[in-house]
C-alpha positions in Angstrom: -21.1 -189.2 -20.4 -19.7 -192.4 -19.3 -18.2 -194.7 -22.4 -20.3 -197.6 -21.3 -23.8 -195.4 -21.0 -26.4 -196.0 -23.5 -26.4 -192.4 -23.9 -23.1 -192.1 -25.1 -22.1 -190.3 -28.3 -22.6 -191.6 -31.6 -19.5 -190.4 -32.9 -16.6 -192.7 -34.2 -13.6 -192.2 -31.1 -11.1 -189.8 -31.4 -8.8 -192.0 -33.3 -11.0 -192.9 -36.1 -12.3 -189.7 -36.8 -8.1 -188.8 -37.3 -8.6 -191.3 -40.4 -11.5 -189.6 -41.6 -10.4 -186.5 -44.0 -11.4 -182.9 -42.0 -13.7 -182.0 -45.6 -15.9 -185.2 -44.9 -15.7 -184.7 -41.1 -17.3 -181.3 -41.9 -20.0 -182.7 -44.9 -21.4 -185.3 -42.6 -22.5 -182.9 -40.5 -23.6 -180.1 -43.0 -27.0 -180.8 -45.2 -27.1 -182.8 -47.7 -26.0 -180.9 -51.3 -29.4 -179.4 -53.8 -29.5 -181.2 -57.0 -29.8 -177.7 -58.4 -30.2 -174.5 -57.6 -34.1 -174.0 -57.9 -36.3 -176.4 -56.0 -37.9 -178.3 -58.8 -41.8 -177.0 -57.2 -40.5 -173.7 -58.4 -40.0 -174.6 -62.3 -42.4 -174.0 -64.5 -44.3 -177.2 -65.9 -42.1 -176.8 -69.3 -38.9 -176.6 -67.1 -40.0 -180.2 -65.1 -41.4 -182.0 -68.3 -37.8 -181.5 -69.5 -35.9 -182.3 -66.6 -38.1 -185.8 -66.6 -37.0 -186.3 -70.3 -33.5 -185.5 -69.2 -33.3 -188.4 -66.6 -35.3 -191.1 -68.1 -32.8 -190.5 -70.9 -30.3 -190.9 -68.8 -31.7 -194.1 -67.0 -32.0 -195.7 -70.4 -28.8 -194.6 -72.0 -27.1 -195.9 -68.1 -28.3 -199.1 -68.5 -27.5 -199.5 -71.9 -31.3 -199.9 -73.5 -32.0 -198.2 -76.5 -33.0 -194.2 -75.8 -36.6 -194.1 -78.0 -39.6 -191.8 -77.1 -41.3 -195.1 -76.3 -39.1 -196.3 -73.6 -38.8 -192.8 -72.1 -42.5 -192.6 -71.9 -42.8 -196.2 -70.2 -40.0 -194.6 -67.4 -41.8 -191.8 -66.6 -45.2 -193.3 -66.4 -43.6 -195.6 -64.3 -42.4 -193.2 -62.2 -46.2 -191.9 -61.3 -45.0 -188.6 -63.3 -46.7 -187.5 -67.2 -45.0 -185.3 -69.8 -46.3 -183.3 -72.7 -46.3 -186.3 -75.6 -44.2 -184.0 -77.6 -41.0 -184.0 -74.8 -39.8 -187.6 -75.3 -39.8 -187.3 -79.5 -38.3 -184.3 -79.1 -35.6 -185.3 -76.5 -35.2 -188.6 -78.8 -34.6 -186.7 -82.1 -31.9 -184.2 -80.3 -30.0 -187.5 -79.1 -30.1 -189.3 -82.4 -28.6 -185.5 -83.8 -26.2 -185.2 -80.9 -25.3 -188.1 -79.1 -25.4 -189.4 -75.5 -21.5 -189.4 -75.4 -21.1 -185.8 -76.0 
């Protein structure tokens, strides 16, 4: 197609692609990377309330707030998602025993 069509490609010309490494002229195109292996519908509810525990952990200990059972409870609530009450107490007691820095 013509350069000056409203059809034309999308793609940066010839010369800027150059600049662009070959390995992210390739991702771009490919799908995006799984966060893990297993679709998270496919883990058992055990599996998910721990994953949530996990990230609102994360989220908190990222932002530098205080990682307590409370606040990890507020996070997921907040995120329209529940959790066994027994996760985030659990989860807080193996941080204060191990550390976020590990």
């Amino acid at each position: 197609l013509a350069q000056g069509s409203r059809h034309a490609s999308r793609c940066p010309p010839a010369r800027a692609r150059a600049a662009i490494p070959r390995a992210a002229q390739a991702s771009s195109r490919a799908a995006p990377p799984a966060m893990a292996n297993v679709p998270v519908s496919e883990l058992s509810k055990e599996q998910q309330d721990e994953l949530l525990c996990t990230y609102a952990a994360l989220i908190l200990h990222d932002d530098g707030a205080d990682v307590t059972a409370q606040g990890m409870t507020n996070l997921i609530k907040a995120a329209g998602c529940t959790v066994e009450a027994y996760w985030p107490m659990l989860m807080t007691k193996m941080i204060n025993n191990v550390g976020m820095d590990a």
